[in-house]
N, C-alpha and C positions, 0 to 999 in steps of 0.2 A: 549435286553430288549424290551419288547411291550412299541410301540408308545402310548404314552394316546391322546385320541379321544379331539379335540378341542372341549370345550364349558363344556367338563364333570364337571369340579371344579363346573360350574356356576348351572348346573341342579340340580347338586346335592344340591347344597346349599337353591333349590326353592323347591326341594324334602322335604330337612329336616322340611323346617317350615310349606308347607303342610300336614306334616304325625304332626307336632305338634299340629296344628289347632285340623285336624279330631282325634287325643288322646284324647285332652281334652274335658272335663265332660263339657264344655260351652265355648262361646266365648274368647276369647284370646285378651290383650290389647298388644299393642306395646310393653309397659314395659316387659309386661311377655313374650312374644316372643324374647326379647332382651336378658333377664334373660336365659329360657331355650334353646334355639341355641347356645348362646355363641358369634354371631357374632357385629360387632361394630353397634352403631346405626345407623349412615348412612346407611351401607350395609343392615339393616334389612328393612329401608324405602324403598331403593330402590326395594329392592324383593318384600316388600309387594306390594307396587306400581306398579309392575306391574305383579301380581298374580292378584291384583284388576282389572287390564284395559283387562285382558283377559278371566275374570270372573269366575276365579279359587278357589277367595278369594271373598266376599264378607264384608261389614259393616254392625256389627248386628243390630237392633235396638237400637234405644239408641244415637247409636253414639260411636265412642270412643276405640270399639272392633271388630274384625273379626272371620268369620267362614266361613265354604266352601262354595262357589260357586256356580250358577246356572250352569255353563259351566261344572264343576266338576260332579254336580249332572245328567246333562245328558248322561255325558261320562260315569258313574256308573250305569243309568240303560239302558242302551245298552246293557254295560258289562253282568249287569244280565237278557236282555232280550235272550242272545246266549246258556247262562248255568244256573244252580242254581238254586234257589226259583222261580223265572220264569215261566222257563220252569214244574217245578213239580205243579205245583200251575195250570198251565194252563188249563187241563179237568175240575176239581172240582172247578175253578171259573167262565168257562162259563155253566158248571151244577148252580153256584148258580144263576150269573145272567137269566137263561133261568125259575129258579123255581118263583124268587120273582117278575121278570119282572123290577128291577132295577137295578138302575148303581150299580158297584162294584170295589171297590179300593184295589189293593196290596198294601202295603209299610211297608218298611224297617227305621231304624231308623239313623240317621247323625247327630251325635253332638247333640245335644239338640232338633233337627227338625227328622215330619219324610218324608221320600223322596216316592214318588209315584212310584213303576215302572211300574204296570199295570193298565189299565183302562177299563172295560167294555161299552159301553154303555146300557143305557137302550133303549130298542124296541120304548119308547114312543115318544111322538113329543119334551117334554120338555128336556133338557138337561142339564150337569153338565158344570161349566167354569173349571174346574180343567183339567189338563192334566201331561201326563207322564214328569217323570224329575223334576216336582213342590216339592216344596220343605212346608209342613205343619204344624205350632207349636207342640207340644204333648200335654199341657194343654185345647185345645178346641176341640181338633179332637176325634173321637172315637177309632180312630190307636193309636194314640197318647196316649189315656188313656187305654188302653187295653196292650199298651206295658210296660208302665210305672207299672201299678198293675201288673204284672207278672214279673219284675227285683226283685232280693230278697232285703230285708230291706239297707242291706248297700248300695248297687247299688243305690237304688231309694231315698237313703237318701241324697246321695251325689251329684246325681244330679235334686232332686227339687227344689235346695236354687238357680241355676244356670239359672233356666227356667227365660221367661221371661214372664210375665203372663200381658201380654196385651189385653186389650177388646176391640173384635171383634164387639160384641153385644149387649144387655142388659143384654144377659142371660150369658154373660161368665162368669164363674170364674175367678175370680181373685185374691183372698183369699190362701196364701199357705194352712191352716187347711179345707179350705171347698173343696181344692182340694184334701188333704186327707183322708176327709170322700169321696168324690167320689172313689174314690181309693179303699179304702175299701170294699165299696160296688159293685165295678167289682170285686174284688178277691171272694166276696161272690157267686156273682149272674153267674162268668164266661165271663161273656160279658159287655160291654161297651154303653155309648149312648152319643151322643153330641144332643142335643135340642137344636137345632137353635143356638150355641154357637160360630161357628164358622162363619156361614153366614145364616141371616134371610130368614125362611121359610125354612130352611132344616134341614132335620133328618138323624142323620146316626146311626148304628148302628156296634159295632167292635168287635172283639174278635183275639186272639193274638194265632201266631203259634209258635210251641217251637221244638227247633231241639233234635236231637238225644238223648241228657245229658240234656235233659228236660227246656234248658234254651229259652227264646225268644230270635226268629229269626227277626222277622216281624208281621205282623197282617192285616186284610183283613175287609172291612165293606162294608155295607150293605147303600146306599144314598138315599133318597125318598125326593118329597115336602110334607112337612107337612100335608097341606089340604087332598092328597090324600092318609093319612094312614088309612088300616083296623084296625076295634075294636079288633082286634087279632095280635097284632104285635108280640106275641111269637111264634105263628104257620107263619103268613106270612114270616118272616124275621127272627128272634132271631133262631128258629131251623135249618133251613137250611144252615145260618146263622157256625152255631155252628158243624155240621156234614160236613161244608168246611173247617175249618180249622183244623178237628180231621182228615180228608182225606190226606190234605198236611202235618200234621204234622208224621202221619204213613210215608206217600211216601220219605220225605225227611231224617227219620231215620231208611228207610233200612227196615220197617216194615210191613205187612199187617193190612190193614186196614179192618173193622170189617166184614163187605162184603165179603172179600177175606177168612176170619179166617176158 
């Protein structure tokens, strides 16, 4: 009979309640973690505890709840900086950033957050604080809302009620229906905006890339300071904008893209 490997029981058991986190539609309390693992409450403290200290796990806002980790989140975009959306993403986002002259964000979506994996800079002297591996609400960001209007009705119904709709700014939403009508209005117009919603004096601008079976993958935006936008944000930004993520989203289902046709 094969020896089993010391420590396997214990991994696995830190396994299970990581992969229960990253399932669920939002953060997870103790209780419920107790509930679906099956394991005794002591044993589940102690794993959380030290999922927590190794920062695997984090405590959502609030208090009270957990969800993945900042440590987790950088070990996942490594993973997708070697293969994947990443990599296919790469030409047609330093094409957008080199068109609009601004920063330009990938990111993918985690649990109720969405995680950065790429970062552009922009050419100018000013800069973004954001960095790869960060991890960004969905309700204020223009990733965030551009992914969210692109999950179909039950998807996006079931996890609105879960978000946590904290203000950022003056200008953030914080309304589940006003974030609604936002919603709506990306699925109209294709594209996404955060006004200053997430951090004052900054504009982004989002749209959402959809894999092969047409579902969202991730989504990409567009960063500027406010003061320096043109009276043309749909030619500077919104276009280009929008023929980045029709680019990746050909490359990644196998497709040619319009260029290529």
């Amino acid at each position: 009979m094969p020896t089993a490997v010391q420590g396997t029981a214990a991994f696995g058991k830190f396994m299970q309640v990581l992969q229960l986190v990253a399932d669920a539609p939002g953060p997870m309390t103790t209780a419920e973690l107790t509930r679906a693992s099956g394991f005794p409450r002591p044993t589940l403290h102690r794993i959380v505890a030290a999922l927590l200290a190794e920062g695997l796990l984090r405590e959502a806002e609030g208090g009270g709840s957990y969800e993945l980790g900042p440590r987790l989140m950088a070990l996942a975009s490594r993973s997708w900086g070697r293969s994947g959306l990443r990599g296919a993403a790469g030409e047609a986002l330093r094409q957008l950033r080199d068109t609009t002259g601004e920063t330009v964000h990938l990111a993918v979506p985690s649990g109720t957050r969405m995680v950065y994996i790429e970062k552009l800079e922009s050419p100018s002297a000013v800069r973004m604080a954001s960095r790869v591996g960060s991890s960004m609400p969905m309700h204020s960001t223009a990733v965030g809302k551009a992914y969210l209007a692109a999950l179909d009705e039950a998807r996006r119904e079931a996890l609105l009620p879960t978000l946590e709709l904290t203000r950022h700014t003056d200008h953030t939403v914080v309304r589940p229906e006003a974030l609604r009508r936002q919603l709506q209005r990306v699925q109209a117009d294709g594209w996404s905006v955060d006004d200053e919603e997430n951090e004052a004096g900054i504009t982004c601008y989002g749209a959402v890339i959809r894999g092969g079976q047409g579902e969202p993958v991730g989504a990409v935006s567009v960063s500027t300071l406010r003061y320096r936008q043109p009276a043309d944000v749909q030619a500077a930004y919104v276009q280009p904008l929008l023929a980045a993520v029709q680019a990746i989203s050909a490359r990644i289902a196998g497709m040619p893209t319009s260029d290529e046709a």
